[in-house]
C-alpha positions as semicolon CSV with decimal commas, in nm:
position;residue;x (nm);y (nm);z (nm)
1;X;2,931;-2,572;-1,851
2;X;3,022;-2,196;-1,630
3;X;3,370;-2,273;-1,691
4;X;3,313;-2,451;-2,094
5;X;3,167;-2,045;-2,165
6;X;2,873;-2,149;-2,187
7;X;2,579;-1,891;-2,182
8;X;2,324;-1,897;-1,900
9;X;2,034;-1,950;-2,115
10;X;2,176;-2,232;-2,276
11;X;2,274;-2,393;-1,911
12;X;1,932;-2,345;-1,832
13;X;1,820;-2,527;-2,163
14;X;2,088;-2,846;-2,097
15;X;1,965;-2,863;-1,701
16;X;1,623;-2,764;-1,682
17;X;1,640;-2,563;-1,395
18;X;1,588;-2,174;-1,328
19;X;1,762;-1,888;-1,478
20;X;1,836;-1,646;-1,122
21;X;1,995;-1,999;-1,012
22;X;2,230;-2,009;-1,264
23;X;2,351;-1,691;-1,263
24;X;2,391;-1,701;-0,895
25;X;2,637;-2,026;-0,904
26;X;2,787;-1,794;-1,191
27;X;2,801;-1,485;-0,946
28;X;2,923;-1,731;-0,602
29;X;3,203;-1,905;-0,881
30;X;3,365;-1,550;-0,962
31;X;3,377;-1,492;-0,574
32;X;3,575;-1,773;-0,449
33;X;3,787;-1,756;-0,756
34;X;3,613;-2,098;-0,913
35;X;3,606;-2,307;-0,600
36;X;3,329;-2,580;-0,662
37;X;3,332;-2,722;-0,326
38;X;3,277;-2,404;-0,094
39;X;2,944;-2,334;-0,354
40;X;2,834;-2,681;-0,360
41;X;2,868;-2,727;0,030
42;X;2,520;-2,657;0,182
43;X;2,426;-2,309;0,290
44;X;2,343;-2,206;0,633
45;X;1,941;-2,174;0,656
46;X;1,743;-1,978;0,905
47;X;1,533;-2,160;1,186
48;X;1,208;-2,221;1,078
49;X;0,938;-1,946;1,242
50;X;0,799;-2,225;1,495
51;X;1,133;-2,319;1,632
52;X;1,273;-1,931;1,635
53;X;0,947;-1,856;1,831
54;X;1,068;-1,977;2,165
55;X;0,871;-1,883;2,492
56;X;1,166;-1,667;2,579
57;X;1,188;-1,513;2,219
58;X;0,836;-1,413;2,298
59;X;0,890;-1,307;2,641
60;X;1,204;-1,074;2,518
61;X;0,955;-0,946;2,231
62;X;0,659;-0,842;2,451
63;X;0,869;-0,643;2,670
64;X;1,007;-0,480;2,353
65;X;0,653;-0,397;2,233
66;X;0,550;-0,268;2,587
67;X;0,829;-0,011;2,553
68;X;0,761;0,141;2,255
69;X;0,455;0,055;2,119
70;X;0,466;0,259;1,822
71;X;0,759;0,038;1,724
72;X;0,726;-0,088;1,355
73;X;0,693;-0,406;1,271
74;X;1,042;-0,460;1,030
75;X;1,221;-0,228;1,324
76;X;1,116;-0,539;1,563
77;X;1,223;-0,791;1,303
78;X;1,569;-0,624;1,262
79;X;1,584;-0,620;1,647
80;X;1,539;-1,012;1,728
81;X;1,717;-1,089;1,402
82;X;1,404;-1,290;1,208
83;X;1,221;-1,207;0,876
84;X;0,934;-0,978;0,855
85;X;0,698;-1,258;0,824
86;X;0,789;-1,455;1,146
87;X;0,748;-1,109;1,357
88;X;0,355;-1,097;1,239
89;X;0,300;-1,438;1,303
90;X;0,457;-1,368;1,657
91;X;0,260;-1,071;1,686
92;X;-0,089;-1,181;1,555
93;X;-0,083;-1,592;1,673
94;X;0,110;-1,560;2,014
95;X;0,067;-1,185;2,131
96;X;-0,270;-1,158;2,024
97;X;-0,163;-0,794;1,861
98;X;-0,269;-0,638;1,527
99;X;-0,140;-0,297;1,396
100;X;-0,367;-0,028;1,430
101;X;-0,378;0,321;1,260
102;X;-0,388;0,612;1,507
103;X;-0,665;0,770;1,525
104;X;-0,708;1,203;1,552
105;X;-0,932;1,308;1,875
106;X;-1,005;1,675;1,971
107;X;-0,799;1,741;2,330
108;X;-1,038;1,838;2,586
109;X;-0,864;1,954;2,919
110;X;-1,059;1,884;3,249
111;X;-1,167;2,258;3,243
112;X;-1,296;2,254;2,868
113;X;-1,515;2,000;2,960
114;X;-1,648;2,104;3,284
115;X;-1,724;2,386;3,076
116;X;-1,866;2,206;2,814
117;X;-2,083;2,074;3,046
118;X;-2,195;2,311;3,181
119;X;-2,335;2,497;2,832
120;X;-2,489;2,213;2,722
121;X;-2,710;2,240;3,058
122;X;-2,764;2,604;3,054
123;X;-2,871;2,515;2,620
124;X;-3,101;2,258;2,710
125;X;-3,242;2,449;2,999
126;X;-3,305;2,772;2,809
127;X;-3,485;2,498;2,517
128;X;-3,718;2,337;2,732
129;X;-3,775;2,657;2,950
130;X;-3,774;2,963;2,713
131;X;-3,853;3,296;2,867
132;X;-4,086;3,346;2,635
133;X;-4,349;3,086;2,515
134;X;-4,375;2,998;2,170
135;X;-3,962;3,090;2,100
136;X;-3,778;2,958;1,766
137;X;-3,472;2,874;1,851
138;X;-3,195;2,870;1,527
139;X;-2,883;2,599;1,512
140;X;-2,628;2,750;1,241
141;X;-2,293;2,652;1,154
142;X;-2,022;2,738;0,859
143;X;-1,773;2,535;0,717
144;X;-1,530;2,558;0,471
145;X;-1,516;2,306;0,170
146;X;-1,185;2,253;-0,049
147;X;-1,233;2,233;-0,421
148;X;-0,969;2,004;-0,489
149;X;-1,012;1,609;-0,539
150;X;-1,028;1,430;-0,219
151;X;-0,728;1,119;-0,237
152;X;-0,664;0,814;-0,004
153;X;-0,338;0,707;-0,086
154;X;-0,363;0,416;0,077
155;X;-0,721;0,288;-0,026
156;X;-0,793;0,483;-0,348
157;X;-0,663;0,200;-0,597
158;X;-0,655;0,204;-1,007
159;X;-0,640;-0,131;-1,189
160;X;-0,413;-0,085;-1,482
161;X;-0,151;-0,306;-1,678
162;X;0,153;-0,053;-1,581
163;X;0,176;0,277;-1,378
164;X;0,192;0,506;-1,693
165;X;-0,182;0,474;-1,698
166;X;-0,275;0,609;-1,379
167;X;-0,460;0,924;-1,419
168;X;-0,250;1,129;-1,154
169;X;-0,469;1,323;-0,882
170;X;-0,391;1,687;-0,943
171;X;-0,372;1,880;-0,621
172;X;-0,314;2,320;-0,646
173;X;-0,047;2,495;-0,365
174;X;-0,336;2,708;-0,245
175;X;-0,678;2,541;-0,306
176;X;-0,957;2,713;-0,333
177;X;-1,204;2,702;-0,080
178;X;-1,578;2,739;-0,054
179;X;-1,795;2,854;0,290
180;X;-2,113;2,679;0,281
181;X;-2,336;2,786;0,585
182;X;-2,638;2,561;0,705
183;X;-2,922;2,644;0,964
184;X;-3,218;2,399;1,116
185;X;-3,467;2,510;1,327
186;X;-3,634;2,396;1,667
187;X;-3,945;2,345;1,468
188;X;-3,789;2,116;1,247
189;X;-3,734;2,399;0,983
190;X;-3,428;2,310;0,748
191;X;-3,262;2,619;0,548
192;X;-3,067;2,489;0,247
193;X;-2,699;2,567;0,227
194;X;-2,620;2,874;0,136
195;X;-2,292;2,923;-0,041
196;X;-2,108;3,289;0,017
197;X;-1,949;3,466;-0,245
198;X;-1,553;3,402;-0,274
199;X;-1,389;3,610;0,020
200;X;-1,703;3,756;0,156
201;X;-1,685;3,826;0,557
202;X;-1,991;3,823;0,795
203;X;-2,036;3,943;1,088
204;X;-2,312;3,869;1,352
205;X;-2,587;4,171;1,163
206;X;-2,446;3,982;0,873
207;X;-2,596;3,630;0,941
208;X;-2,900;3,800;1,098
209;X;-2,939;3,974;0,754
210;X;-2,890;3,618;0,574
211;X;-3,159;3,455;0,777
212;X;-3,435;3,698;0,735
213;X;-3,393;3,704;0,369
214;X;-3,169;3,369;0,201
215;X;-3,377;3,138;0,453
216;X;-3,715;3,220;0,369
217;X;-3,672;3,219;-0,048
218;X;-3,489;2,878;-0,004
219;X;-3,696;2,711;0,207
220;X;-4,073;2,625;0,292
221;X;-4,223;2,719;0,604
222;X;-4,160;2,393;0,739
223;X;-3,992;2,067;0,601
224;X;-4,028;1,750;0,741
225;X;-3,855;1,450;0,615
226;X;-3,932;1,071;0,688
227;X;-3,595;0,925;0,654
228;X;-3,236;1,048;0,669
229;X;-3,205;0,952;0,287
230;X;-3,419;1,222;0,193
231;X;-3,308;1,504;0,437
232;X;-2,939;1,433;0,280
233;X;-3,109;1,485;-0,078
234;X;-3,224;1,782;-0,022
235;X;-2,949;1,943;0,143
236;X;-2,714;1,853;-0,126
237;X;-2,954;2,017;-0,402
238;X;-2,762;2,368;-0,383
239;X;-2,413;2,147;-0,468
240;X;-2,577;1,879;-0,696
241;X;-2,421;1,870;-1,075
242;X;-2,144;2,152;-0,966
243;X;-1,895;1,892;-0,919
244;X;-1,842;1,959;-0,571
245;X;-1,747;1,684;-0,339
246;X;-2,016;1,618;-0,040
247;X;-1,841;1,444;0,240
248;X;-2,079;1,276;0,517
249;X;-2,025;1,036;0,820
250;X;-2,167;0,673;0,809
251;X;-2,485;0,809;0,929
252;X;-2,574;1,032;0,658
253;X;-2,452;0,768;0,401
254;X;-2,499;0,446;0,211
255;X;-2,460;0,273;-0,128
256;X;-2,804;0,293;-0,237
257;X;-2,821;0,668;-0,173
258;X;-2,477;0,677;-0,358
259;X;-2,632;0,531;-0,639
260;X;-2,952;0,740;-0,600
């Protein structure tokens, strides 16, 4: 029927069979110049995944993998010449391995944390011994919040019939930041987070300033919470309906306070 002019969807039609196998008799025809026998002869097939995962094949890939470990997973498979699939089974049923992300740690050298150490001792000591009965202590820190969208490009999906209606996450060359400063008490005494004007700079008289005035207008004398839910609630009343993002760790968070 190739060779009659017939067109492929017609073939497919007359012999009931798919459309990418026509055209690829059509397309192995034109190669060999219309030889029938050389594209009807059967085509050399790959092992199947049990039979190419030999004990030594496995041997030969664990010493790979203990060499580079950071080695990806189609490098391997282009290495020991199998598909993409056999190298995960081989990985996952007869290494016992699984791809991990790598995960960001803050690098401590021996003396950072010897001196660490030895802070968190001289903190503690000075809490449970002040030189002076009856002392508030203050715990203060500053951070600075970006204004654009957060995006996981990996796990932030959109269901949607073609890519054209995506929403795109807009993202700015130089984001704007905000500095949000927070401060808890040894009595228990929560400030609310302040938020500094845009490219104000403090320095230590500044905060002192901050805390004798911002802390006692935005706060009671004492606040006391019975849960974690509501301590989170009311330190995210200064941001609430701004459209500010709040980021916590697991924690601070869960779907019913979400929805809350």
């Amino acid at each position: 029927m190739i060779r009659a002019g017939f067109d492929n969807r017609d073939i497919v039609a007359a012999a009931q069979c798919a459309l990418n196998t026509v055209k690829t008799v059509r397309e192995e025809l034109e190669e060999c110049e219309g030889d029938v026998k050389s594209v009807a002869s059967r085509k050399p097939h790959r092992k199947r995944s049990d039979v190419a995962r030999s004990p030594e094949f496995v041997k030969e890939l664990q010493k790979k993998v203990r060499k580079d470990r950071g080695k990806g997973i189609r490098s391997l498979a282009r290495e020991m010449n199998v598909g993409v699939t056999t190298m995960k089974r081989a990985l996952n049923e007869d290494l016992r391995y699984h791809s991990y992300k790598r995960r960001k740690g803050q690098l401590l050298t021996d003396e950072a944390r010897k001196n660490r150490l030895k802070k968190a001792k001289k903190l503690l000591n000075k809490v449970k011994h002040p030189v002076e009965p009856g002392t508030l202590w203050f715990f203060s820190d500053e951070k600075n919040f970006c204004q654009d969208q957060l995006q996981n490009a990996q796990n932030n999906r959109w269901l949607a019939v073609s890519p054209h209606e995506v929403p795109r996450v807009m993202k700015t060359k130089f984001p704007q930041t905000v500095m949000v400063f927070g401060c808890v008490s040894s009595d228990d005494d929560v400030m609310r987070p302040h938020i500094f004007k845009e490219g104000l700079r403090l320095n230590s008289d500044g905060y002192v300033e901050l805390l004798s005035k911002a802390a006692p207008e935005q706060s009671p004398p004492a606040t006391y919470f019975e849960s974690v839910p509501e301590m989170v609630k009311y330190m995210a009343q200064e941001v609430a309906g701004t459209g500010r993002s709040v980021t916590m760790d697991r924690f601070f968070t869960s779907v019913p306070l979400v929805e809350d």
